[in-house]
C-alpha positions in Angstrom: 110.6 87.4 110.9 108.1 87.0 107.9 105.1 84.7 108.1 104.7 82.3 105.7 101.7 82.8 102.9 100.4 79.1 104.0 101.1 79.9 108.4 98.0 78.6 110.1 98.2 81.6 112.2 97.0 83.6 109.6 93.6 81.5 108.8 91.0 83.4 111.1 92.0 86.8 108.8 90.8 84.7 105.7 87.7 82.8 107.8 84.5 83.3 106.8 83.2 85.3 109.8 85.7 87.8 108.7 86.8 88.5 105.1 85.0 86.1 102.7 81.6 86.2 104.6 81.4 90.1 104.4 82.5 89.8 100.8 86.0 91.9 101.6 88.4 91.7 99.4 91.3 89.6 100.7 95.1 91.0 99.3 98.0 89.3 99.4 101.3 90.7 99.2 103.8 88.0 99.7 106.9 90.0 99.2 109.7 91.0 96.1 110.3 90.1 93.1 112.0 86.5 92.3 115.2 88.5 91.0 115.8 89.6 94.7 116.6 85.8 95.5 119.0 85.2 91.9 122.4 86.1 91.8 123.7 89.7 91.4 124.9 89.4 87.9 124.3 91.3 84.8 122.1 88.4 84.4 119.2 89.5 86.6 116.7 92.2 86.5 117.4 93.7 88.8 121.1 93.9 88.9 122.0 97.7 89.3 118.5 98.4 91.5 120.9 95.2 94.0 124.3 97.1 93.3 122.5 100.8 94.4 120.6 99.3 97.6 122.3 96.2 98.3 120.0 95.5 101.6 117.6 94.4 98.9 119.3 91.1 98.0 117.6 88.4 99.8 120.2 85.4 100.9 118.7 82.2 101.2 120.2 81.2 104.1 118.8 84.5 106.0 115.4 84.3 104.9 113.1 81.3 103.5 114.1 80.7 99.7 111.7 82.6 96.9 110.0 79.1 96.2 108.9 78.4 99.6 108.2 81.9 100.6 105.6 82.3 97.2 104.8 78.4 97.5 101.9 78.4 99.8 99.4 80.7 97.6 98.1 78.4 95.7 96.9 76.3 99.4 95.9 79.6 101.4 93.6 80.7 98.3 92.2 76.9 98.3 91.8 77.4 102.1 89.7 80.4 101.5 88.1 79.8 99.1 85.0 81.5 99.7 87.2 85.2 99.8 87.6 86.8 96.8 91.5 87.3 96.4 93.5 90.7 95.1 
C-alpha cells in the first residue's frame, strides 16, 4: 500500500530535528508519470511502453487516482518548509 505524499506518518522524516535542521536535502518521489493513470490509447504517451508491460497501467479503482496521489505536495512542502526539497 503506498503512502500518501501529505500522510501525517511521514512528518517526523521532514521535522526539523531531522532533515531541514541538518540542512539535508529532502527528495520526493511520488510515483509515475500521469499517462500511467489515462487510458491505453494511441492517445497517451505512453501507450506501447502500457501495451509491452501492462502491470504498469495504474486503475483507479486499485490505487488512489493520479490527482490525489500527486495532490499533497504542494501541503507537505508548506509543512516543511524549513527543508530544502529535491
Amino acid at each position: 500500500m503506498r503512502t500518501p505524499v501529505n500522510d501525517r506518518k511521514v512528518d517526523p522524516d521532514f521535522a526539523a530535528q531531522n532533515v531541514g535542521e541538518l540542512g539535508i536535502p529532502g527528495i520526493d518521489h511520488s510515483g509515475e508519470a500521469a499517462s500511467f493513470w489515462m487510458p491505453k490509447t494511441k492517445k497517451n504517451e505512453r501507450w506501447l511502453e502500457l501495451k509491452q508491460y501492462p502491470s504498469r497501467y495504474r486503475k483507479s479503482e486499485k490505487l488512489p487516482p493520479f490527482e490525489l496521489n500527486h495532490g499533497g505536495k504542494p501541503c507537505r512542502f508548506q509543512k516543511a518548509s524549513h527543508t530544502k526539497m529535491h
